[in-house]
Every structure is written in structure tokens, then in C-alpha cells.
C-alpha positions as CSV (number, residue, x, y, z in Angstrom):
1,X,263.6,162.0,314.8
2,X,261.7,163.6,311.5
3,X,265.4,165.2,310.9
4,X,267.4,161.9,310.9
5,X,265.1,160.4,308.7
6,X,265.0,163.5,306.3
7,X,268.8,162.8,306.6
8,X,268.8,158.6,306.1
9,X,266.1,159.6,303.1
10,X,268.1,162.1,301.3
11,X,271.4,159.6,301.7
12,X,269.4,156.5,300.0
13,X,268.3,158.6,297.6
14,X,271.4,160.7,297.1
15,X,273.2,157.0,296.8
16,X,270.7,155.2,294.4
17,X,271.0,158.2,292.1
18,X,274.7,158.4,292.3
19,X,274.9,154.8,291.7
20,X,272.6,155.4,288.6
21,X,274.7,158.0,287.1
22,X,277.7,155.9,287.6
23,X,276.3,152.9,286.1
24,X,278.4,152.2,282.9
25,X,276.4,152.0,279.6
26,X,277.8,149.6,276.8
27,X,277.5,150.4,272.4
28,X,278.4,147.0,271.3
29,X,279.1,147.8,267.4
30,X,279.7,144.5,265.6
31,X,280.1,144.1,261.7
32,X,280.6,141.0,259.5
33,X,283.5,140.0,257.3
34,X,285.7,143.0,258.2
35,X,289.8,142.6,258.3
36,X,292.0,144.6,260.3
37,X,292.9,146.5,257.6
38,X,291.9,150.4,258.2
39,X,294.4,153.2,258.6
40,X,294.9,152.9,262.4
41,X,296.2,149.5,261.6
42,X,298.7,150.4,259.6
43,X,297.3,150.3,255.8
44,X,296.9,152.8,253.5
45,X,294.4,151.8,251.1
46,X,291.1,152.4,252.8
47,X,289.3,155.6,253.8
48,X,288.4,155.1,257.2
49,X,288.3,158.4,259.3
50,X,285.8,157.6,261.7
51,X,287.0,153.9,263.4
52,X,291.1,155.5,263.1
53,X,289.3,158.4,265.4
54,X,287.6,155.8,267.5
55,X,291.2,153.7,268.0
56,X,292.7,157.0,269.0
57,X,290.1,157.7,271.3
58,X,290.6,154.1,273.2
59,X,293.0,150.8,273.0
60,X,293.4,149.2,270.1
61,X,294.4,145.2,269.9
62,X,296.3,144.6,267.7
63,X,296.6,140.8,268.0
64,X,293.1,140.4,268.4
65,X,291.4,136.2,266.6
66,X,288.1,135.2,266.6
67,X,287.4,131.7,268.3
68,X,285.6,130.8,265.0
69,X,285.9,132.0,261.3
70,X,282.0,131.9,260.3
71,X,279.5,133.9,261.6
72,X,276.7,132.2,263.4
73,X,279.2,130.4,265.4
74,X,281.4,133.0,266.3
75,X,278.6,135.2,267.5
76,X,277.3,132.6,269.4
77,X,280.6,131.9,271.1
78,X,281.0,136.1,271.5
79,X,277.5,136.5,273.5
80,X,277.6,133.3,275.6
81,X,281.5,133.8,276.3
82,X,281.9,130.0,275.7
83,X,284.6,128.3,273.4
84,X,283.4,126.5,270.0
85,X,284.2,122.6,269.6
86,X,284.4,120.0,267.6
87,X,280.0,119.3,268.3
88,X,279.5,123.1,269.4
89,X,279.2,126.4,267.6
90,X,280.2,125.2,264.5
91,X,278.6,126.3,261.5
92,X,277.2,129.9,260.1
93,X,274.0,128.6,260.8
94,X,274.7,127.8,264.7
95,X,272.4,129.1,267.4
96,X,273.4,129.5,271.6
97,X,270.1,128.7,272.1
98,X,270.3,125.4,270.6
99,X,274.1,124.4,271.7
100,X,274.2,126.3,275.0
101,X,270.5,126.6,276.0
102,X,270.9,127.0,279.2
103,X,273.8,129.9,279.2
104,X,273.3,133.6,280.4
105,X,274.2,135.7,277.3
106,X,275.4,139.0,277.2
107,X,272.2,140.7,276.7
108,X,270.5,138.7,279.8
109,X,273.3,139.2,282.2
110,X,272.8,142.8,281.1
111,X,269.3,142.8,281.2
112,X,269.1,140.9,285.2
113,X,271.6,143.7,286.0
114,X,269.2,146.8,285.2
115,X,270.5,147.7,282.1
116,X,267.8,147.8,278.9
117,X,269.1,146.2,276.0
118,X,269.2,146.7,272.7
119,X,269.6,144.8,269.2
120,X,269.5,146.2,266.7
121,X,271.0,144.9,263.3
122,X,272.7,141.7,263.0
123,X,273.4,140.6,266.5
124,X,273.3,136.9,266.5
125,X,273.3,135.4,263.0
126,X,269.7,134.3,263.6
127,X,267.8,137.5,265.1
128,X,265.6,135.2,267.3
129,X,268.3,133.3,268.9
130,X,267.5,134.3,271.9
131,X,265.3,137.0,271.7
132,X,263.6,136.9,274.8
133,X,266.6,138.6,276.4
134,X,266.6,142.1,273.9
135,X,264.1,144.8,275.4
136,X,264.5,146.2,272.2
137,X,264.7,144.2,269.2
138,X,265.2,145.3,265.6
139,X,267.0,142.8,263.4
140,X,267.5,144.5,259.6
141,X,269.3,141.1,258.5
142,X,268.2,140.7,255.0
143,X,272.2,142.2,253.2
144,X,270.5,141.5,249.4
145,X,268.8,144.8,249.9
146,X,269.9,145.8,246.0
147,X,268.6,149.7,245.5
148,X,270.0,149.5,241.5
149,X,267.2,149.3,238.6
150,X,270.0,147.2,236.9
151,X,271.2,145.3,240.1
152,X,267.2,144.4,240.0
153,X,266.7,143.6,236.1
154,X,270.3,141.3,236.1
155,X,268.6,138.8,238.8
156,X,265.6,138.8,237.2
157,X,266.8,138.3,233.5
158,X,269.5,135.6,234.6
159,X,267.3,133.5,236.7
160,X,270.4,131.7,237.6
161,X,269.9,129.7,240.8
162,X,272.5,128.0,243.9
163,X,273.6,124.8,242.7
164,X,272.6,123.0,246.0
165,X,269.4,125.2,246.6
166,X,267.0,125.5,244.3
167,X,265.4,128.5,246.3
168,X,268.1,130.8,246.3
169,X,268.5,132.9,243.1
170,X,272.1,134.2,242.3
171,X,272.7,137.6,242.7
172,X,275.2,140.4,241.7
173,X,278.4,140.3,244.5
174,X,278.3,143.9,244.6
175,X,276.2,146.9,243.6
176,X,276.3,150.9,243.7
177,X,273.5,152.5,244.0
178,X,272.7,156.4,243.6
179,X,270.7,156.7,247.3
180,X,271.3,158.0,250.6
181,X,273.4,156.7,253.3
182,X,270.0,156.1,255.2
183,X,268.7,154.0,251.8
184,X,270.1,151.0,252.9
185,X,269.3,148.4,255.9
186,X,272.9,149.3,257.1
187,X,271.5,152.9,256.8
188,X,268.1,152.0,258.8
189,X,270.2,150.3,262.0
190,X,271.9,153.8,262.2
191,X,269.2,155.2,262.0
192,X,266.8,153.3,264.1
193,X,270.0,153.6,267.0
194,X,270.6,156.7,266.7
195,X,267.0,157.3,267.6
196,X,267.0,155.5,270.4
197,X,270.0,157.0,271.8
198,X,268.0,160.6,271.5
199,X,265.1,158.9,273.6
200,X,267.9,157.2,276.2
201,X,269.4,160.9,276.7
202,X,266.7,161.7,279.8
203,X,266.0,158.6,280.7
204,X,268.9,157.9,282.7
205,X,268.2,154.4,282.2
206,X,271.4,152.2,281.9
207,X,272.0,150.5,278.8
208,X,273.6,147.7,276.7
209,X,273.3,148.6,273.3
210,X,274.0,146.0,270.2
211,X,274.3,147.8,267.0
212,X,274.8,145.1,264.2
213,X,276.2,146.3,260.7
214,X,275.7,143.2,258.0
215,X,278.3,145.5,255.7
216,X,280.8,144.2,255.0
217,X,279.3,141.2,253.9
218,X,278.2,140.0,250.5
219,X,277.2,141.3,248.3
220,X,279.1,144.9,248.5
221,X,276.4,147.6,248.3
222,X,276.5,150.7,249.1
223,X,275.9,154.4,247.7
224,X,277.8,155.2,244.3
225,X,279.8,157.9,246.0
226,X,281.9,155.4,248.3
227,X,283.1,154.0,244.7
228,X,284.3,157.1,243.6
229,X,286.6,157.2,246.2
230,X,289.2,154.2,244.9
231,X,290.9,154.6,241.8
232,X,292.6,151.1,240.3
233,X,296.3,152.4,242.0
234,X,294.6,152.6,245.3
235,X,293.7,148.9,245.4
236,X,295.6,146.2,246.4
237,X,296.4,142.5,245.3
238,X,297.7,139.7,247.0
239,X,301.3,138.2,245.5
240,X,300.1,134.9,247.4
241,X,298.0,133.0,244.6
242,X,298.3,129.2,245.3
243,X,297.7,127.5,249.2
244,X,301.6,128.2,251.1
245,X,304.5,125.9,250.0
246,X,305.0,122.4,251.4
247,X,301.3,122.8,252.7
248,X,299.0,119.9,252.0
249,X,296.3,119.3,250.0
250,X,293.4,119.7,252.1
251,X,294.7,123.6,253.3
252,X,292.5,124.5,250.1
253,X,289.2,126.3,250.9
254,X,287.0,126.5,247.8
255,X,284.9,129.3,248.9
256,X,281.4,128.0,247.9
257,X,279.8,130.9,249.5
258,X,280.7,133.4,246.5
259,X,281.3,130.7,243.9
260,X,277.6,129.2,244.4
261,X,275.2,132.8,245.6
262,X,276.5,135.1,242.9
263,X,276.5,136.1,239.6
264,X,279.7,136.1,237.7
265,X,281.5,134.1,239.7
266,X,283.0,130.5,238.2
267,X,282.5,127.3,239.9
268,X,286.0,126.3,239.7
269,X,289.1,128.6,239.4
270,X,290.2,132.1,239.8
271,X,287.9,135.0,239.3
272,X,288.9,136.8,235.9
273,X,290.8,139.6,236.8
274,X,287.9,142.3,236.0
275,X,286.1,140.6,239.0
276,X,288.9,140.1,241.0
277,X,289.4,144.3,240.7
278,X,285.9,145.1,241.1
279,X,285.2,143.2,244.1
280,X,288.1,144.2,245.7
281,X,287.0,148.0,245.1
282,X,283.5,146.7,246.3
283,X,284.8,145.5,249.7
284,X,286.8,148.8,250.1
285,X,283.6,150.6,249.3
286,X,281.5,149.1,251.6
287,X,284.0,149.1,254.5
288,X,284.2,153.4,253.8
289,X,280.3,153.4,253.7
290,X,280.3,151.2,257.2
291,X,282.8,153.8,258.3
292,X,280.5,156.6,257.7
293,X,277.5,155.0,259.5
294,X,279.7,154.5,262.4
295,X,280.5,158.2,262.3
296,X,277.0,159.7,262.4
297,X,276.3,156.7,265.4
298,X,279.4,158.4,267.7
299,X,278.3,161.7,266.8
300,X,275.0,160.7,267.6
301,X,276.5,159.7,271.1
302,X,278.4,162.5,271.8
303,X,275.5,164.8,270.7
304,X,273.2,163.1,273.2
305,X,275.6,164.0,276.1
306,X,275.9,160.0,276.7
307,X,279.5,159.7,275.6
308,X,281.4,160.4,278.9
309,X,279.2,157.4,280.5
310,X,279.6,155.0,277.6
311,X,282.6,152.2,276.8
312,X,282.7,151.2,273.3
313,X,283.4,148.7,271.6
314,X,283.7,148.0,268.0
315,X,284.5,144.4,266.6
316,X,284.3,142.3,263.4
317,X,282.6,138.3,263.6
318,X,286.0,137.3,261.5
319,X,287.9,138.3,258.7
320,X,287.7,137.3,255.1
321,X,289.8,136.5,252.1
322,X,290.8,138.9,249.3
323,X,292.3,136.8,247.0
324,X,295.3,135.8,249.2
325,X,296.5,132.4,248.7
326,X,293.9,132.1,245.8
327,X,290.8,132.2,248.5
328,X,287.7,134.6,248.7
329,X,285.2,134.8,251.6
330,X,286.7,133.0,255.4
331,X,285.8,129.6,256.4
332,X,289.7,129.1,257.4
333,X,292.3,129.4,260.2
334,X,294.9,131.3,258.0
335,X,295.5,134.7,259.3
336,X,292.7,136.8,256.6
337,X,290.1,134.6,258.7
338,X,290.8,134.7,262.1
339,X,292.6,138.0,262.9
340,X,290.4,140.8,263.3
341,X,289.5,144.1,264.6
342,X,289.1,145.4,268.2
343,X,288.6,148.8,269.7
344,X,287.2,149.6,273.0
345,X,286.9,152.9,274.1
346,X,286.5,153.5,277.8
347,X,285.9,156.6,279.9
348,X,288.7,156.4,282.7
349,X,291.2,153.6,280.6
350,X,293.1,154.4,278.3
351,X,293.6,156.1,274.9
352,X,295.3,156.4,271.7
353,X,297.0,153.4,272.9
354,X,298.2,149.7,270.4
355,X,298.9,146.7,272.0
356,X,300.4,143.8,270.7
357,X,299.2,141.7,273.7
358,X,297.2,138.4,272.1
359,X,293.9,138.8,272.7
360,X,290.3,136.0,271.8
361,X,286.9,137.0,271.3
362,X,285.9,134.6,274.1
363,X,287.6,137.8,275.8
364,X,285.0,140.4,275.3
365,X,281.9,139.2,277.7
366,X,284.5,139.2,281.0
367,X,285.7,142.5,279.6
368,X,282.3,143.9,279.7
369,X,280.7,143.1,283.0
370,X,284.1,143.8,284.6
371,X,283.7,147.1,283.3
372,X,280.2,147.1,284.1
373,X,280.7,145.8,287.6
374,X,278.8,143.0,287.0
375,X,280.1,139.4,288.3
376,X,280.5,136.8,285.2
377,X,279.3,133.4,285.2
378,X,281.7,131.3,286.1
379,X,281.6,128.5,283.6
380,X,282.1,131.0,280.8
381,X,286.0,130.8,279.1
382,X,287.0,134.4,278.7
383,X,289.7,136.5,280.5
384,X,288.9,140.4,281.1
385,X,291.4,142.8,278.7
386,X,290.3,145.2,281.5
387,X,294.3,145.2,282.9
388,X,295.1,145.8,279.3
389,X,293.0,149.1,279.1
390,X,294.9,150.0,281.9
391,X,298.1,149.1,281.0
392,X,297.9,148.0,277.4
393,X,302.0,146.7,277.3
394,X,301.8,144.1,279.5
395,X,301.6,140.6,278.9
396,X,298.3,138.9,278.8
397,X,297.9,135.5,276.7
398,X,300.2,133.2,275.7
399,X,298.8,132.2,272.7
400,X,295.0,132.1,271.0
401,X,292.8,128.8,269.5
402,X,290.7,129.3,266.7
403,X,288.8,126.9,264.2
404,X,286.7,126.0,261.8
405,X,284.7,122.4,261.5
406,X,287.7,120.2,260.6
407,X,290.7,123.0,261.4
408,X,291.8,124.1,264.3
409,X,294.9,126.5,264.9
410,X,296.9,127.4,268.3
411,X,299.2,130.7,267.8
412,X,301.5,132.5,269.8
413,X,304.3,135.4,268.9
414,X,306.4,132.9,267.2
415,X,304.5,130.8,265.4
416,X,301.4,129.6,263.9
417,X,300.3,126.0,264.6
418,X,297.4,124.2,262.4
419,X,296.0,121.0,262.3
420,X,293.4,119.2,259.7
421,X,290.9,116.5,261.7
422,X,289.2,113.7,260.7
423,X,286.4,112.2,263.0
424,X,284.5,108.4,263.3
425,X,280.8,109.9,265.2
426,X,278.6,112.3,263.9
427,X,275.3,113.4,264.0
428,X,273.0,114.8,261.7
429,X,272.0,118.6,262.8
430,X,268.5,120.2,261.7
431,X,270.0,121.0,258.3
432,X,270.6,117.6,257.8
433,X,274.5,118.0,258.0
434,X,276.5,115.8,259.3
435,X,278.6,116.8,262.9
436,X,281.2,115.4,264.3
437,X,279.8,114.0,267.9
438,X,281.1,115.5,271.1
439,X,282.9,112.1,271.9
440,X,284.2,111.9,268.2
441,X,287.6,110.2,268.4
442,X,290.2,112.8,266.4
443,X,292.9,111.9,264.1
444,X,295.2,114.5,263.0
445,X,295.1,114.2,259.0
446,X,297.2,117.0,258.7
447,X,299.2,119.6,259.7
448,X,301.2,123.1,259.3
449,X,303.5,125.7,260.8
450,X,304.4,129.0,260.0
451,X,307.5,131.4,261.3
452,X,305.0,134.4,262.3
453,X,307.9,136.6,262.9
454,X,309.2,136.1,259.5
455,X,306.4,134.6,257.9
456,X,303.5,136.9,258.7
457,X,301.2,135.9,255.5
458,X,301.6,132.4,256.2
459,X,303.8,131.5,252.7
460,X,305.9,128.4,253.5
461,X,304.6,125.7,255.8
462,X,307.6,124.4,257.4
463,X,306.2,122.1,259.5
464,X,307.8,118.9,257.5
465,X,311.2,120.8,258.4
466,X,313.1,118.2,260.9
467,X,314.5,121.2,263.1
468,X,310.9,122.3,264.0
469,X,309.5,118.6,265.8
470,X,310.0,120.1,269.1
471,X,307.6,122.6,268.6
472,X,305.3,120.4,266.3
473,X,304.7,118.3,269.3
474,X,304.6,121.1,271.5
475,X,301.5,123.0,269.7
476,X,300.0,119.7,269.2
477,X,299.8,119.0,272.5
478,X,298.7,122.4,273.4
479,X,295.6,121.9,271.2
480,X,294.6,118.4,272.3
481,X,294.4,119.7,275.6
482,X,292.1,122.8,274.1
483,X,290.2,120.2,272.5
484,X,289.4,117.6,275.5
485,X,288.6,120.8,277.7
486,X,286.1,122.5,274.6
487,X,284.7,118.9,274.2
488,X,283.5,118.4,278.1
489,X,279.8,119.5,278.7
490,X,279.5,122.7,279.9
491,X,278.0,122.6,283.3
492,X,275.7,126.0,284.0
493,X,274.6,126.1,287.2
């Protein structure tokens, strides 16, 4: 008898270790403002060594939109798995746990499944959002963390202030700074993870870790040395300097946030084209210093042994303008604000693999507890990439909805669908901005189409184009019904 329970013993505990071991931990690197634009993508003119190594060592999406082109929103919409509308997740200064109070975000789902989570860095856009679900909660959020003597004396000397907020002083867009990697607060949320990765190595304990980089944000800083790495021929301009032809009026975006936060920049017009050049070597700057936190993170990983138990995956809230179409900053559903990086590195999928399979945001929390074993809520909207980690050249998704307050786009292979809304209900929010209600009626004000297979940057609307009604009232159809089912309360049960 004492042998056959020595025997059952052993088993359970034999099991419950195994199970342990097996349990799949998750690095959840996000980043801000970052385009698909490294070297695994396809261009040239950044240095970016350590993501191309992390897209060879996983799948890379090619097609991959965010459901919302600022950031509060779109992280909410990322961690609950939920859609944005027309009265939900809809401006940079959204929170879950005001719009979607009841939902069962990433870290909780996590966190009731075993696993200790993490945050550290920008996560949500506001770090309390709930907070009650990180074990581990470190937010570094503050980006105007200038290290420059000069960076320092301009804002002070030039007093100049928001036109629309009295309290927030302009600062410089970008700085370089002659510090450490580490100096930084990008520097400190490597730093402060990769410590915590050291302590994680004997615990055994499973875990969800958020890592949130704020680069590449404004303003660009970073360590002087990233700068030296662009010379003026290795930068690159946009042809595209006025809104696409035939497109209407209101496609113009006027990029308040880095005409009205920073130094240098007019209210009205073009940047001069000293500006235009140095932000552009800025944001190049900054994405190479991101790159190289990143790199000591993974290394940190694989150093740690925790590597072969880990999936990864690296992603960007949105996109952001560089001067195409005459725009800066995202706030858009053109292409430079909603199409964006995503890599997810898993042990037993695949790797060094592209797909061109369309691909949402709304995608990722499925993906995760799929690959974590863990069984999603069901009211949530996302479909698991899982199949496409297995076999990333098969179909998946017909076509993706992003949008942004009063614009909303529907895109497939073929083209690129958008429509500008007007509303009759609002409601005033705790900034005292006015929302469009839930039960808003919608009138379509206006409306474009691009050829994306010959028409990738979105140049000539050609939705006025009398051969193309078919499919004008095909994609606008397609995103009323997105809009009637994104406008129904979400029932969590």
C-alpha cells in the first residue's frame, strides 16, 4: 500500500512539475509610433540588427493594422481584445477600465492562469489603467526625459507654452545627448526587465512579461552616437507632399500634436526643410537606439536560459507620418498610421518565415492564450494567428477595419476603402470633449479608394471613378456592418 502511494505521489508530482516546465512564458515588447520600416521589411535606411534577427528567428506579418491609430485607444483595444467604436476606445487619452470596466485583460487572464505579470514601461497609455492586475508594476512613462544642458536651457529660455494648455511648456522635438544607453527612461525599462528576468531564471514561476518602450515617440532622444550613424544620403523623403488626388477636403490631418508641444515647429504649413531633415534623422535615431535596448533585453533572455520556454512578441501601438502626404505624427487611416509591425517568435512554430496574410491587433490576445493554453473570453473580437505560425501562407482574413474618431477604413489585397463620418449625439467625456454617443446616427460625409496593388502609398483616390461603384457600395457596406456590430454593448459575462 505505502508503495502505490510512493508511486501515485511521485506521478502528481512528477505531472505538476512537468506541467510547470511546460507552461509557456510570454515577453510582450510594445513600442510607440514605430512604422514597418526596418531592414527585415524591406528598407534600407535604418540600422536595425537586433528586431531583423528577432523576424528571422520567428514569423513576421507583413500585413499587420492596428484597430486604432492613437495610442491610449489602441492599447486599450490590444489588452482587452475588443474592437474600438464610434463611443469606445477612441482617443489617446482612452482607458479599458473606463470603457470596458468589466473586461478580463491580458495581464488578468494571465494573472488567474498562474502566470506573474509584469509591466513595465508604457503598457497602457495611462499606467494605472488597470493596475490591480500587474504583480509587477513599473511605468517609466514620462518620454520628455531631455539629458542635454542645451535641450534644458532652450525650454527654459523660450518659455513658450501649448496654445490650448497653458501648463504644458514647448519643448525641443528631438535631442542627443552624450550618456549611456541606460541614461534614459527607455534605458531604465531595459534595465529594470532585464533584472527581473535574472531573478525569474530559478523561480520557475511562469510569466507574462509587458516590456513598454515610449521611443519612438516624441520627442526623438536618444544618445549622440545613434546620430552618428545617418548621414543626409541615408535618409529618406516622401515625393507625396499634398493629401492624394481627387481626395476631399477633410482627408487633411493637421497634426496638432507636433505643431502645438514643440519648439520650432509652425502652426500652419510645412516644416522648413532643416526640420523636416532633422527630425527625420531623429526618428531614425531613436528607432536604432530602441533597436539596441531590445538587443541587450533578448540577450538578457537567452542568457538567463529562459529563451527556449518563451514566445515573443514585438509590436508597435501604430504607425506615424514622416512627411508623406504633407502629414507628421498618426491620428489617420492612411497606410503610415495604421500599418505596423509584428513579430512573434515561438518555440515549436515557425521561423524566418513572412507572410502576407492580413492580420489586426484585436488578433494578438487569442494568439496569446492559444499559445498559452489558456481558453479566451468569449466576447472578445480577435482570431488566433496561431495557424499562421504554423503555416504562415495560408489564408486568414479577408480584410482589416481600422479608425480614428470620425474615419474609419475597411482594407483587403485589392483595395483600400475609407469613409469620413459625421454624427447628431454626443457626450461630453472627462476631458470635456465631446463624443459621438453609442446610438449616434452616422452620415457618410465622405469618402475614398485606393488601387492597393498599384497604389500602395495611397496617391489618387479614385473613388469618384464611375467604374469603381460596385465596390464603393461593397466596402461601404462591409463597414456599416463593422460599425452596428462595434456599436452594440459588449456583454461580459
Amino acid at each position: 500500500m505505502r508503495i502505490k502511494y510512493l508511486i501515485v505521489s511521485f506521478y502528481l508530482i512528477f505531472s505538476y512539475s512537468f506541467s510547470q516546465k511546460e507552461k509557456q512564458n510570454i515577453l510582450f515588447i510594445g513600442v510607440d509610433d514605430m512604422r514597418p520600416l526596418t531592414n527585415s521589411y524591406g528598407h534600407r535606411q535604418m540600422k536595425t540588427p537586433n528586431i531583423d534577427k528577432l523576424a528571422s528567428q520567428g514569423v513576421q506579418f507583413n500585413q499587420a493594422y492596428t484597430n486604432i491609430a492613437v495610442c491610449g485607444a489602441s492599447r486599450a483595444s490590444i489588452l482587452t481584445g475588443v474592437r474600438g467604436s464610434q463611443s469606445r476606445f477612441v482617443s489617446y487619452y482612452s482607458r479599458a477600465d473606463e470603457d470596458l470596466p468589466d473586461a478580463i485583460d491580458l495581464a488578468k487572464i494571465f494573472k488567474n492562469n498562474g502566470y506573474k505579470t509584469f509591466s513595465i514601461g508604457k503598457i497602457y497609455h495611462h499606467g494605472e489603467d488597470n493596475i490591480e492586475n500587474w504583480d509587477f508594476f513599473r511605468p517609466f512613462q514620462h518620454q520628455k526625459d531631455y539629458k542635454n544642458p542645451k535641450s534644458l536651457l532652450q525650454i527654459k529660455e523660450r518659455d513658450e507654452y501649448h496654445p490650448t494648455n497653458k501648463n504644458q511648456i514647448k519643448t525641443p522635438p528631438f535631442e542627443y545627448a552624450d550618456v549611456d544607453d541606460y541614461a534614459y527612461n527607455d534605458g531604465r525599462v531595459t534595465k529594470t526587465a532585464i533584472q527581473n528576468l535574472k531573478k525569474l531564471k530559478d523561480s520557475k514561476e511562469p510569466f507574462f512579461m509587458a516590456v513598454g518602450y515610449i521611443s519612438t515617440h516624441l520627442p526623438f532622444i536618444q544618445p549622440t552616437k545613434y546620430k552618428n550613424l545617418y548621414r543626409d544620403e541615408d535618409l529618406v523623403f516622401s515625393d507625396l507632399r499634398t493629401i492624394p488626388e481627387n481626395a476631399p477636403a477633410r482627408a487633411v490631418h493637421e497634426w496638432t500634436e507636433l505643431r502645438n508641444a514643440y519648439l520650432d515647429i509652425p502652426q500652419t504649413g510645412p516644416v522648413s526643410p532643416k526640420m523636416e531633415k532633422d527630425l527625420i534623422r531623429a526618428y531614425y535615431s531613436t528607432v536604432s537606439y530602441l533597436d539596441s535596448l531590445i538587443g541587450k533585453l533578448l540577450s538578457a533572455l537567452d542568457d538567463t536560459g529562459l529563451r527556449d520556454n518563451t514566445t515573443i512578441i514585438f509590436w508597435s501601438d501604430h504607425g506615424f507620418f514622416l512627411g508623406e502626404h504633407g502629414f507628421w505624427c498618426k491620428h489617420h487611416t492612411f497606410q503610415e498610421a495604421i500599418h505596423v509591425p509584428l513579430i512573434i517568435s515561438s518555440p515549436g512554430k515557425k521561423k524566418d518565415y513572412k507572410t502576407e496574410a492580413l492580420v489586426e491587433y484585436i488578433d494578438i490576445y487569442p494568439t496569446l492564450c492559444e499559445i498559452a493554453g489558456i481558453e479566451p473570453p468569449k466576447y472578445i473580437h480577435g482570431k488566433s494567428m496561431v495557424p499562421l505560425l504554423n503555416n504562415p501562407n495560408q489564408q486568414f482574413k479577408n480584410e482589416i477595419y481600422s479608425r480614428y474618431q470620425f474615419r474609419e477604413v475597411v482594407q483587403d489585397h485589392e483595395f483600400s476603402y475609407h469613409e469620413i463620418l459625421n454624427y447628431n449625439k454626443f457626450y461630453t467625456d472627462r476631458e470635456g470633449n465631446k463624443k459621438p454617443t453609442y446610438d449616434s446616427d452616422v452620415k457618410i460625409a465622405d469618402y475614398m479608394l485606393f488601387d492597393m496593388k498599384n497604389d500602395v502609398n495611397q496617391s489618387v483616390d479614385i473613388s469618384k471613378n464611375s467604374k469603381y461603384e460596385f465596390y464603393i457600395e461593397k466596402y461601404s457596406e462591409k463597414l456599416k456592418k463593422m460599425r452596428d456590430f462595434t456599436n452594440q454593448p459588449i456583454i461580459i459575462k
